[in-house]
C-alpha positions as CSV (number, residue, x, y, z in Angstrom):
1,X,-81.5,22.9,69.3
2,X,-79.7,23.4,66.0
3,X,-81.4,23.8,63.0
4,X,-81.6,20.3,60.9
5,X,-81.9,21.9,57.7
6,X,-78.5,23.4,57.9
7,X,-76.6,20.8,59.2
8,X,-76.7,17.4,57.6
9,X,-74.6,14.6,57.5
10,X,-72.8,15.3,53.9
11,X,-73.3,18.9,51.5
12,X,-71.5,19.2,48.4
13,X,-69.1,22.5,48.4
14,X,-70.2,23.9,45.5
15,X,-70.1,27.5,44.5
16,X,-69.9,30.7,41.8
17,X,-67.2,28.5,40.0
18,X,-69.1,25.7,39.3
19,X,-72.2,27.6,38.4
20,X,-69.6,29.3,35.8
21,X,-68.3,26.5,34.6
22,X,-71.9,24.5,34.0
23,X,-72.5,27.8,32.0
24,X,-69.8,27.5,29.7
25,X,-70.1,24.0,28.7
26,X,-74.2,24.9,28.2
27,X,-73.4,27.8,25.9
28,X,-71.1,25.7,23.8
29,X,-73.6,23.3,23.0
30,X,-71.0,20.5,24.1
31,X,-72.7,18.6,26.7
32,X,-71.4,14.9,26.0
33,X,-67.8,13.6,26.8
34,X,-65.8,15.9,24.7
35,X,-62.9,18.0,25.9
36,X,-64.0,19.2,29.7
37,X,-63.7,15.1,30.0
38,X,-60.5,14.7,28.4
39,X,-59.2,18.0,30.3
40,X,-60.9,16.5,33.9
41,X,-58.7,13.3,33.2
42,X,-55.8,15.0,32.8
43,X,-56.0,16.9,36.1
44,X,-57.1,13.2,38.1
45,X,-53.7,11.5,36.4
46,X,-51.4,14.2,37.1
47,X,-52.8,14.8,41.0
48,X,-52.8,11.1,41.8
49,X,-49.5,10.7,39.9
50,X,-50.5,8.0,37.4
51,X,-50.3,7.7,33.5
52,X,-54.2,7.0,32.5
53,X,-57.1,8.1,33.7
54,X,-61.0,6.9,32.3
55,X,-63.5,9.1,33.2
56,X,-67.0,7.1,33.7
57,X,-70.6,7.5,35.1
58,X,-70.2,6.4,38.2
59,X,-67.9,4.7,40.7
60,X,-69.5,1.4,40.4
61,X,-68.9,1.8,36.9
62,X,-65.4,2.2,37.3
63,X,-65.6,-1.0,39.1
64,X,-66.9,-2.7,37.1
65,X,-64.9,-1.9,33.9
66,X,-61.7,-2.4,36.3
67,X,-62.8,-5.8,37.0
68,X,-63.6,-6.5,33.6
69,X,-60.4,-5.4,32.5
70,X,-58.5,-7.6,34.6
71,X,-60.2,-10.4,32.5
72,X,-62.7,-11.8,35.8
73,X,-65.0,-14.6,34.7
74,X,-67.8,-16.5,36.3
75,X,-66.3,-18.7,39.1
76,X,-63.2,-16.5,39.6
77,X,-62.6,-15.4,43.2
78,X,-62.2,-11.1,43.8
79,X,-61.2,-11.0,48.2
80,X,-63.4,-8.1,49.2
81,X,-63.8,-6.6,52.8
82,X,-67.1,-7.0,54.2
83,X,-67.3,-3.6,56.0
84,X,-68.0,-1.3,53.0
85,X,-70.3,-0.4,50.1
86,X,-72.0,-2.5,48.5
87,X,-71.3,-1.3,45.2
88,X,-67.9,-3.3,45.1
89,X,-70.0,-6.5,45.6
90,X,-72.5,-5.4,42.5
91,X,-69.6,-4.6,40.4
92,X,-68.1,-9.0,41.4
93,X,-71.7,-10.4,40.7
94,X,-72.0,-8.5,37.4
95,X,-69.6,-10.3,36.1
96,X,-70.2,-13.8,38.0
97,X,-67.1,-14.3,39.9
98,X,-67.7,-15.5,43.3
99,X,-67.4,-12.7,46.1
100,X,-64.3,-13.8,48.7
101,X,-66.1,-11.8,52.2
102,X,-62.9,-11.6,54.6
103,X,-62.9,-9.2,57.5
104,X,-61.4,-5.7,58.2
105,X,-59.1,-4.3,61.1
106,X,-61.2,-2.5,64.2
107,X,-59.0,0.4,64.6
108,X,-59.5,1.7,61.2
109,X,-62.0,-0.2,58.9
110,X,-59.9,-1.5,56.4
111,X,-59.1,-5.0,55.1
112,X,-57.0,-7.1,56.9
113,X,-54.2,-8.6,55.6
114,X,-54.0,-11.8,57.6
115,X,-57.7,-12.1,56.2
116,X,-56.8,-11.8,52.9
117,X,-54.0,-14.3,53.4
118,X,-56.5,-17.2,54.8
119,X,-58.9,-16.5,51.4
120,X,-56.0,-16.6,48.5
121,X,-56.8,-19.8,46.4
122,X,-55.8,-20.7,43.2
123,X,-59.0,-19.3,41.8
124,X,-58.2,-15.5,43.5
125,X,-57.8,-13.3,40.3
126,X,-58.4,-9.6,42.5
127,X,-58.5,-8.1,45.6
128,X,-60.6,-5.0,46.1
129,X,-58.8,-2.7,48.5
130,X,-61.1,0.2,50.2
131,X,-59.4,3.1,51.9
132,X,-62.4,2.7,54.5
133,X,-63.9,6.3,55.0
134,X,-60.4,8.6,54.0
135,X,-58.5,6.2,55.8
136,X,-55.8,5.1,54.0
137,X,-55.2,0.8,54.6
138,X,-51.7,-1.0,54.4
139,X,-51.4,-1.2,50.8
140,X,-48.5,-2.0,49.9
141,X,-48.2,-5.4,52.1
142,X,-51.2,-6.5,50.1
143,X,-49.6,-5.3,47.0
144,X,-47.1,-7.8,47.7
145,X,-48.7,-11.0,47.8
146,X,-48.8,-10.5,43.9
147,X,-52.5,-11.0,43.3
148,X,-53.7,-7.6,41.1
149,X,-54.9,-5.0,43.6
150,X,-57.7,-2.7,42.7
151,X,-58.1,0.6,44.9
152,X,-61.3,1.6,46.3
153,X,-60.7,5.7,46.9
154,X,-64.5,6.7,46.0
155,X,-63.6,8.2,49.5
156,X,-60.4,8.7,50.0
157,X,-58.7,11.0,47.1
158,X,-56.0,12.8,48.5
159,X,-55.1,10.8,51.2
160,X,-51.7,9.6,51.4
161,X,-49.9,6.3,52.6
162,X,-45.7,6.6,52.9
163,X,-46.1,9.6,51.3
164,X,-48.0,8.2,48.1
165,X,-51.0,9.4,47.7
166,X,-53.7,6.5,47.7
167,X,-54.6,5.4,44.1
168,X,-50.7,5.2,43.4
169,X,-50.4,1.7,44.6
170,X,-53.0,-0.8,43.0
171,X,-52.6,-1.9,39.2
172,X,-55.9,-0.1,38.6
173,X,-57.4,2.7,41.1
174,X,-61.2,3.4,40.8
175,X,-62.7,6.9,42.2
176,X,-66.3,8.5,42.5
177,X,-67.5,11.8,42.5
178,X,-71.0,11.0,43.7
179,X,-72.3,14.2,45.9
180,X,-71.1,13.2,49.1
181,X,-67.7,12.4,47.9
182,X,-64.4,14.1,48.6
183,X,-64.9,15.9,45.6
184,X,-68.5,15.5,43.1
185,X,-69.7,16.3,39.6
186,X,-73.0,14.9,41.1
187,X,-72.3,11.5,40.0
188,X,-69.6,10.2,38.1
189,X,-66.4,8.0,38.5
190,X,-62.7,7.4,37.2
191,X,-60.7,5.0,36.6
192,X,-56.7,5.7,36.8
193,X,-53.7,2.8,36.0
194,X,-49.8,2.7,34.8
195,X,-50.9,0.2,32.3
196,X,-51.8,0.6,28.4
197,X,-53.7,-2.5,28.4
198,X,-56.2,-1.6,30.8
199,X,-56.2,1.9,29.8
200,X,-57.1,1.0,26.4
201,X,-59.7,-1.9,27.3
202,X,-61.7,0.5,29.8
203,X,-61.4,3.6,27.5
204,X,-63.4,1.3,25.0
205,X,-65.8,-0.3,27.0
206,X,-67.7,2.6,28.1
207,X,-68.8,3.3,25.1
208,X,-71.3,0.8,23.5
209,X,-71.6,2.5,20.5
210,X,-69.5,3.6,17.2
211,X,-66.8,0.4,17.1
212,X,-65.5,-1.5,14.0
213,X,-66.4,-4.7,15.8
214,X,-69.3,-6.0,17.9
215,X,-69.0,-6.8,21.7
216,X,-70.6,-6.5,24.4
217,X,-69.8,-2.8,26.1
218,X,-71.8,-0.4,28.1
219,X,-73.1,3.0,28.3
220,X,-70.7,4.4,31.1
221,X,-69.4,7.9,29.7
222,X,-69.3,11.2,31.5
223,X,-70.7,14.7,30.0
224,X,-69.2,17.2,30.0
225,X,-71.1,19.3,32.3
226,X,-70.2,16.9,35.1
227,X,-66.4,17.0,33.9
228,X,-66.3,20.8,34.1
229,X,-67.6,21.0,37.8
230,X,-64.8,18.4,38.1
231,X,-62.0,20.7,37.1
232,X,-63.1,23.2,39.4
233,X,-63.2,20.7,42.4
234,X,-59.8,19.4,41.7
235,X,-58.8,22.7,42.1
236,X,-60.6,23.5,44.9
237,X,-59.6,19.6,46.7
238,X,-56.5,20.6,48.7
239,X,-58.6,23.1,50.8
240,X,-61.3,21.1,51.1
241,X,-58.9,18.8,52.8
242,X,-57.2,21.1,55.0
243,X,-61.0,22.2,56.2
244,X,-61.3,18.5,56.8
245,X,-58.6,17.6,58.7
246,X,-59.2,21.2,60.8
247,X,-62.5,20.4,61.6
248,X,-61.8,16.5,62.4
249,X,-59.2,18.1,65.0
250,X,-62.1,20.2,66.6
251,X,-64.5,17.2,67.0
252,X,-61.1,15.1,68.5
253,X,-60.1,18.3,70.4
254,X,-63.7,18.8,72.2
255,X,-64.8,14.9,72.5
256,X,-61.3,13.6,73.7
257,X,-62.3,14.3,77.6
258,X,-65.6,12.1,76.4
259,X,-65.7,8.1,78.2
260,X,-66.3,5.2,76.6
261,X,-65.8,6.1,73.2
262,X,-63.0,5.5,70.7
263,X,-62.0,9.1,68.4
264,X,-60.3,8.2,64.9
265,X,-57.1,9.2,66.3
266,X,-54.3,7.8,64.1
267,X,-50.9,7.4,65.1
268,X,-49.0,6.0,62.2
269,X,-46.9,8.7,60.7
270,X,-47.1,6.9,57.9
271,X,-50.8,7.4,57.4
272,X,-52.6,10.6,56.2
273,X,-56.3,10.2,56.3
274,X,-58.6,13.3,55.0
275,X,-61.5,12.3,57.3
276,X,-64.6,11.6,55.1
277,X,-66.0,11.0,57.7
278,X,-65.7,11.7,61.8
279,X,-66.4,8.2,63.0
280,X,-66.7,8.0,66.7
281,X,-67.2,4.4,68.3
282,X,-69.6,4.1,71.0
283,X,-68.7,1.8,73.8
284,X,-71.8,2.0,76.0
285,X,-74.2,3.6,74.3
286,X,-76.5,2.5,71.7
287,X,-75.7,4.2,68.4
288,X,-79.3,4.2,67.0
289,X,-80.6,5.6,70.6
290,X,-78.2,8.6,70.3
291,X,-78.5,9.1,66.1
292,X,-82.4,9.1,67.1
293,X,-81.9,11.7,69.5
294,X,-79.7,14.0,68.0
295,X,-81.5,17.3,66.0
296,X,-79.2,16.7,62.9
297,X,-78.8,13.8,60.5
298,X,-76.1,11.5,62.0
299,X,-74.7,8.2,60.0
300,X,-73.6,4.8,60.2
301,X,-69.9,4.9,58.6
302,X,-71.2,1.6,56.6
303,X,-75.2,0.7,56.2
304,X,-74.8,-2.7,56.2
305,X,-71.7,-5.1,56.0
306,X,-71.6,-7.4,53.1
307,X,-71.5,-10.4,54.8
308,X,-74.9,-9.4,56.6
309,X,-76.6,-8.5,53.2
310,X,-75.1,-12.3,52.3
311,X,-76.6,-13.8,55.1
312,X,-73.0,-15.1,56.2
313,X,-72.3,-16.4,59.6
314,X,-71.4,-13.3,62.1
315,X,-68.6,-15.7,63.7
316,X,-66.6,-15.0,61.0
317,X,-66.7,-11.4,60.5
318,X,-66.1,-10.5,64.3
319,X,-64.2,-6.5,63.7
320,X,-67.1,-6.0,60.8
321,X,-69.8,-7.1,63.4
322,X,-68.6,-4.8,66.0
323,X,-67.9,-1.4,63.6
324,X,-71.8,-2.3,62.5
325,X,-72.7,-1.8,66.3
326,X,-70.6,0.6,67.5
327,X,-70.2,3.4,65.2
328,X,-71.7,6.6,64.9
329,X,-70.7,9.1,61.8
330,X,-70.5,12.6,63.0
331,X,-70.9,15.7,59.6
332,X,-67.7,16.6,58.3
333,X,-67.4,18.7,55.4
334,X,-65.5,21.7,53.9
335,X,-68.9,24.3,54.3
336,X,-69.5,22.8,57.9
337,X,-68.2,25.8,60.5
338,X,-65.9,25.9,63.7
339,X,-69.5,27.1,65.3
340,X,-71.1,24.1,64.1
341,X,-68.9,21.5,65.3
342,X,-69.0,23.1,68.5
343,X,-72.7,22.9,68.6
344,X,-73.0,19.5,67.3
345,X,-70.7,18.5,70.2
346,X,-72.5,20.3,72.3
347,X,-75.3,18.1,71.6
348,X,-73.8,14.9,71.3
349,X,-71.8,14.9,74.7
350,X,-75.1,15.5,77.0
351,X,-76.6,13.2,75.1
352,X,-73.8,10.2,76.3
353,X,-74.3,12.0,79.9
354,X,-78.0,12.1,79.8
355,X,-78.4,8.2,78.4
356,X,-75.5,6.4,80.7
């Protein structure tokens, strides 16, 4: 049995560098946004390839602010996927626009267009686009039905659809650094667009204070503490996605013999994903039976789909109904070994064997 206190289900990779970093920023006495936040933004516009970037507190945050930016009001309609965080729905009902719940594609998570096609009204004013779990979605077809497109990547930074890398699409792109996340400054979030306007509107709005005019705006900055560990995991995000992608192809390579289970095998060229998590889909077995079973801490891929927490019919939501049922989320992370995987699949296959 492996020891649960080394392997859990997500670790930041953190090391000397960051503990370096925090130092630095400490000593100078400047701990609020200041120039680690402006320098942090720089490095997020130039990787993703955009011209602005907002650094916030959190990714719901930069949801929020995106939203807001894009002018939503009570009673306008934002098309949102059902099978994903509920953070995107907080950041819709903040604001009192009406949550559109459409459903997602089974082989990878992510909206589906024909979906989003039967929701469009006159009153959609956004679509919220996931890359469900590092898997980049179709997002330029969605792109095209000319309603403004905000991109999810709080887990996918890095991945990369025809080549683009994901947050290169959308009019705005929202990230998060939360610990889990692809990268972390423990929590914290970013906003990145081509356009001024929107730039300009979220750049002001996270800051409540200090303005020549009065309006309502919010306390959504980032210190610089968290903006310095941020530079050094920008640096550091490349080879925590080759470890990804290395170790993803161990879990495929030893499970692939496995029945009645589905790997996250993609076949599109055009789609590089950088695995934030290993989802496996369980046929036959029951997910919670096997996730009880195992000695390490195992996950969902999604807690709970949105049209569940709305108490919307399940008819509806078929592809989000079965990911809910099916899936179990395997540990993938840059400081999780070869050995470990092994072990963990170890486990997990005479586990299926021992509970057919």
């Amino acid at each position: 049995m492996m020891d649960s206190k080394i392997i859990t289900h997500s670790k930041p990779t953190l090391g000397k560098e960051e503990e370096v970093a925090i130092a630095k920023v400490v000593r100078s006495k400047q701990i609020v946004q200041g120039k680690k936040v402006a320098q942090f933004e720089k490095g997020m516009a130039n990787y993703i390839g955009r011209k602005h970037a907002i650094a916030v507190s959190s990714g719901l945050a930069a949801l929020h602010l995106s939203l807001t930016a894009l002018d939503i009001k009570r009673g306008d309609e934002v098309i949102l996927p059902s099978y994903t965080c509920d953070a995107l729905l907080n950041a819709v009902l903040y604001l009192g626009a009406k949550p559109k719940i459409v459903d997602v594609e089974y082989d990878d998570g992510n909206i589906s267009l024909n979906e989003i096609k039967k929701n469009v009204t006159n009153k959609t004013k956004a679509i919220i686009v996931p890359h469900s779990l590092g898997f980049p979605a179709k997002i330029d077809s969605i792109i095209e039905l000319g309603i403004p497109v905000i991109e999810d990547c709080a887990t996918s930074i890095g991945a990369k659809y025809k080549n683009k890398k994901v947050g290169s699409f959308g009019k705005i792109s929202a990230f998060s650094f939360y610990a889990s996340k692809m990268l972390t400054t423990g929590e914290g979030g970013m906003i990145l667009t081509d356009d001024k306007k929107v730039a300009d509107i979220t750049r002001e709005l996270r800051n409540y204070t200090k303005h020549p005019k009065f309006r309502v705006r919010y306390n959504y900055k980032m210190t610089d503490i968290e903006a310095a560990i941020g530079i050094v995991q920008l640096k550091k995000l490349n080879n925590f996605i080759k470890k990804r992608i290395f170790l993803a192809r161990k879990y495929t390579d030893l499970l692939k013999e496995c029945p009645d289970i589905i790997l996250p095998i993609y076949k599109d060229k055009e789609m590089k994903p950088v695995f934030y998590r290993y989802i496996v889909k369980l046929l036959t077995h029951n997910p919670d039976k096997i996730r009880n079973s195992m000695s390490i801490v195992c996950g969902r891929g999604v807690l709970k789909p949105l049209h569940q927490l709305l108490g919307l019919s399940s008819k509806l939501y078929p592809n989000s109904e079965k990911l809910a049922k099916e899936v179990i989320s395997l540990p993938i992370y840059p400081s999780l070994s070869e050995k470990n995987v092994e072990s963990i699949c170890a486990e997990f296959i005479k586990l299926l064997k021992n509970q057919k």
